[in-house]
PAMAR-960641 format. One record per atom (N, C-alpha, C): atom name; x, y, z negated; residue number from 1; residue in three letters. Coordinates in Angstrom, 3 decimals. Atoms other than C-alpha are relative to their C-alpha. Layout:
! PAMAR-960641
  atom      east     north        up   nr  rest
    CA         X         Y         Z  NUM   ALA
...
***
This chain:
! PAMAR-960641
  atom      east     north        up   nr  rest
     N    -0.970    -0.411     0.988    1   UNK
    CA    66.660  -140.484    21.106    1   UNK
     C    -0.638     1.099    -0.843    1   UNK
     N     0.628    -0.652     0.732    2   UNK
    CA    65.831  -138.815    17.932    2   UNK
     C     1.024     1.173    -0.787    2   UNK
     N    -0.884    -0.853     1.310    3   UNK
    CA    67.622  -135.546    15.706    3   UNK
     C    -0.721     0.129    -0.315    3   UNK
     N     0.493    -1.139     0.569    4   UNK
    CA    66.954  -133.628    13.212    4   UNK
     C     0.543     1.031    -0.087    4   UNK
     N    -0.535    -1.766    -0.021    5   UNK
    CA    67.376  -130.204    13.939    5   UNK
     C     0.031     0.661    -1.336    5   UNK
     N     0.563    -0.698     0.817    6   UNK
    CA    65.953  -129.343    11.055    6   UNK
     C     0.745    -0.036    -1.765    6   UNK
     N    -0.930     0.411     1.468    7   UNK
    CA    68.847  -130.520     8.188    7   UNK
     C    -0.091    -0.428    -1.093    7   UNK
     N     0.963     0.130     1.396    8   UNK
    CA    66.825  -132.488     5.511    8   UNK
     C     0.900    -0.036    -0.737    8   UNK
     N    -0.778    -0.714     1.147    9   UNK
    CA    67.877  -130.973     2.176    9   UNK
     C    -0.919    -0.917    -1.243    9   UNK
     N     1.000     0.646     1.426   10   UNK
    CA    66.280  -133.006    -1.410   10   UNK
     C     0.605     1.061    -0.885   10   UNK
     N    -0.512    -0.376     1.198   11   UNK
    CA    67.373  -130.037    -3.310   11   UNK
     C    -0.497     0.088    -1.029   11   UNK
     N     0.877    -0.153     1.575   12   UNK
    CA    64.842  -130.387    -6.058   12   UNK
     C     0.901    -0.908    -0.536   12   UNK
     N    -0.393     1.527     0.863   13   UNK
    CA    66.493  -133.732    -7.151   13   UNK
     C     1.825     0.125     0.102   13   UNK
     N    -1.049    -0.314     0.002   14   UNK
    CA    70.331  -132.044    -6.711   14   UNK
     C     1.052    -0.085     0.902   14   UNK
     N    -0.890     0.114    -1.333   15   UNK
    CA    73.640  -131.959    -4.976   15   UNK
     C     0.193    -1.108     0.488   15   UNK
     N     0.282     1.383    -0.467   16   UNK
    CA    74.232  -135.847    -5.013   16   UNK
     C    -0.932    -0.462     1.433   16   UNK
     N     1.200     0.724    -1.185   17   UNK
    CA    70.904  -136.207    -2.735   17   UNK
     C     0.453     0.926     1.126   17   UNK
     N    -0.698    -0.612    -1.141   18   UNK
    CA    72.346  -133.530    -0.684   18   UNK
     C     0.930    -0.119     0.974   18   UNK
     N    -1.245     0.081    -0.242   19   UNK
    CA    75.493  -134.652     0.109   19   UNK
     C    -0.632    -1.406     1.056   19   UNK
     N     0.287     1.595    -0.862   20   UNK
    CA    73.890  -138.167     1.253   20   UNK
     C    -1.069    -0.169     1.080   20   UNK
     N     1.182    -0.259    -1.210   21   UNK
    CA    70.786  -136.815     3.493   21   UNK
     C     0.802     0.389     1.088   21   UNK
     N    -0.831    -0.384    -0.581   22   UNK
    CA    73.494  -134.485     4.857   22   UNK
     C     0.733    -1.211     1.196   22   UNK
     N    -1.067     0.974    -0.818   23   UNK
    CA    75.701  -137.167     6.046   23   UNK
     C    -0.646    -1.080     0.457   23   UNK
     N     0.293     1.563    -0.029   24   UNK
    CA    73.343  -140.281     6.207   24   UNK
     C    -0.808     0.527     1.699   24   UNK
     N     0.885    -0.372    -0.981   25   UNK
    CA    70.564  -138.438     8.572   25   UNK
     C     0.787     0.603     1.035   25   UNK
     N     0.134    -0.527    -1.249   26   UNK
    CA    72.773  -136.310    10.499   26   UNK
     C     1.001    -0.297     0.674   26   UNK
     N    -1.354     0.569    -0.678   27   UNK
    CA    75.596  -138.368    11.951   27   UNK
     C    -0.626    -0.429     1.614   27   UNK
     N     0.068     0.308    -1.363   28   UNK
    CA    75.892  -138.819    15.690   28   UNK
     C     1.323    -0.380     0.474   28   UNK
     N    -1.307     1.226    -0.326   29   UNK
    CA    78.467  -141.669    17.422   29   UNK
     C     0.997     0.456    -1.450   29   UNK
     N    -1.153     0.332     0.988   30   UNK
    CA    80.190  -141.865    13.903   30   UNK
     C     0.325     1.599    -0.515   30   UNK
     N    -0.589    -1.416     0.615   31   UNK
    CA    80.578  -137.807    13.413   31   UNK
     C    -1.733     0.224    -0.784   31   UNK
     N     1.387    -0.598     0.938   32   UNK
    CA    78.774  -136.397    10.433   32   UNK
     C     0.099     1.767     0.487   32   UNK
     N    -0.136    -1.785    -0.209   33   UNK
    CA    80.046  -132.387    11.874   33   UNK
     C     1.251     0.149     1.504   33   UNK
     N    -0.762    -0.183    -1.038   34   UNK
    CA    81.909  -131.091    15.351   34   UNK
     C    -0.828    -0.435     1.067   34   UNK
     N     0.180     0.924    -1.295   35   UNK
    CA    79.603  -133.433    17.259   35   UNK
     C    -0.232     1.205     1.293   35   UNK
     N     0.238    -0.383    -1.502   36   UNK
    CA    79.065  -132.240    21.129   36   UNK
     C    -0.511    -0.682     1.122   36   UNK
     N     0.417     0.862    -1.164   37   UNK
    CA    77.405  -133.132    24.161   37   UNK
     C     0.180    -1.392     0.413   37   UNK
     N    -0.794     1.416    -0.171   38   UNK
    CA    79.422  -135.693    24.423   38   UNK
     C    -0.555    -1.351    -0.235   38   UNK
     N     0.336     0.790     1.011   39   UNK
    CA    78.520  -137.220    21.682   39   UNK
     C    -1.307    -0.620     0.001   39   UNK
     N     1.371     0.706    -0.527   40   UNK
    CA    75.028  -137.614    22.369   40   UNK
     C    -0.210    -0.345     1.085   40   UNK
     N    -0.209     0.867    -1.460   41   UNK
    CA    75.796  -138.563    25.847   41   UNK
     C     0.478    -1.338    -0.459   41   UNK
     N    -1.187     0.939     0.106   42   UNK
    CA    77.950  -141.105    24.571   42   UNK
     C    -1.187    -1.450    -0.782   42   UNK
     N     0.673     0.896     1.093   43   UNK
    CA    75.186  -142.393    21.781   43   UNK
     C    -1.767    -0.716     1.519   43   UNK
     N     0.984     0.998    -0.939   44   UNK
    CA    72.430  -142.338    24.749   44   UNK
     C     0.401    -1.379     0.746   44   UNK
     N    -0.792     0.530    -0.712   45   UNK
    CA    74.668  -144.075    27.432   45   UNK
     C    -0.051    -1.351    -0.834   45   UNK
     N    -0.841     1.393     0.893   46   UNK
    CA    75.824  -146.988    24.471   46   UNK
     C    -1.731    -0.832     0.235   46   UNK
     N     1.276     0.827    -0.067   47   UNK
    CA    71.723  -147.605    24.337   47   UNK
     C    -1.291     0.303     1.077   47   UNK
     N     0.976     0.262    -1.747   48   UNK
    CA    70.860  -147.624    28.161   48   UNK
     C    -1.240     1.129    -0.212   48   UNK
     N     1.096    -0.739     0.036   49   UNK
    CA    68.613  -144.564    27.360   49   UNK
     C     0.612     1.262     1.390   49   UNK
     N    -0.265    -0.292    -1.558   50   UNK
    CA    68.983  -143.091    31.253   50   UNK
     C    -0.499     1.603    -0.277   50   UNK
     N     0.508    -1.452    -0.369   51   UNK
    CA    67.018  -139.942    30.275   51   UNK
     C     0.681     1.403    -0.928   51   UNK
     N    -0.510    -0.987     0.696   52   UNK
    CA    69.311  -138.407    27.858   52   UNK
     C     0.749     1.649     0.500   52   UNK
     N    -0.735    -1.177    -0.664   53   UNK
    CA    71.314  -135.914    30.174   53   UNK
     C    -1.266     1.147    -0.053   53   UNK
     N     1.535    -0.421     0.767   54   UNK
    CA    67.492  -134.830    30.491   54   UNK
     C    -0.343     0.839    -1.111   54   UNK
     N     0.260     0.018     1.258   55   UNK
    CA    66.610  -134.890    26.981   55   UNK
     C     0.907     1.530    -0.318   55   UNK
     N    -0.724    -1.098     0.390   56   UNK
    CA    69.507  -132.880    26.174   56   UNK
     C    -0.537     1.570     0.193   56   UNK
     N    -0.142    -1.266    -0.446   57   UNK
    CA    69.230  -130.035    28.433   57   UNK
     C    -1.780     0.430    -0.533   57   UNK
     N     0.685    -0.138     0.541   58   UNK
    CA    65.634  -129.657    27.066   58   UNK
     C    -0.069     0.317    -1.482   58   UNK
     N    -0.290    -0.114     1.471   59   UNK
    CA    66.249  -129.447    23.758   59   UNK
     C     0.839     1.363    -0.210   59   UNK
     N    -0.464    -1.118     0.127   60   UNK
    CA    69.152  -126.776    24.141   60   UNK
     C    -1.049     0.432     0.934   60   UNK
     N     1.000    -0.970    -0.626   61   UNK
    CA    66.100  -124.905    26.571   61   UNK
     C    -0.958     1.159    -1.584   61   UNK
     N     0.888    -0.338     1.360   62   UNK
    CA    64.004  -124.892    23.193   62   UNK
     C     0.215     0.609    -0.700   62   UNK
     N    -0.442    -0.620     0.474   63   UNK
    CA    66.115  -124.268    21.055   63   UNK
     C     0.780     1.481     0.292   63   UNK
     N    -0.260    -1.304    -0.714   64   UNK
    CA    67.462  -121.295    23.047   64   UNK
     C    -0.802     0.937     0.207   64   UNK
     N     1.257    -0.830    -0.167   65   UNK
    CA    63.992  -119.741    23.396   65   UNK
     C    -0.206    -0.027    -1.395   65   UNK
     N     0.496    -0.494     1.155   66   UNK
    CA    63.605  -119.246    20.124   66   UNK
     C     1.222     0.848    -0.716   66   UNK
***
């Protein structure tokens, strides 16, 4: 399983491209904002990816150390 942490922005080319990176790239099970654990439990789980519980807690590690 893949995010982007990182929020891709096209603001050279305006708000339009913003609005649609925003929402296109960073949706998880159907939420473009609120998502939670859950949610990416929910999106691993749907595609038999076993190591997400894993995954997760790695990711908040990372991001927490910094």
């Amino acid at each position: 399983m893949s995010y982007d942490l990182t929020g891709c922005h096209f603001s050279a080319v305006g708000p339009k491209w913003n609005d649609w990176t925003n929402r296109h790239a960073l949706s998880v099970n159907g939420k473009f904002s609120g998502t939670s654990d859950k949610d990416f439990l929910a999106v691993g789980e749907r595609y038999g990816l076993g190591t997400t519980p894993r995954t997760l807690a790695e990711i908040k590690a990372a991001v927490d150390a910094h």
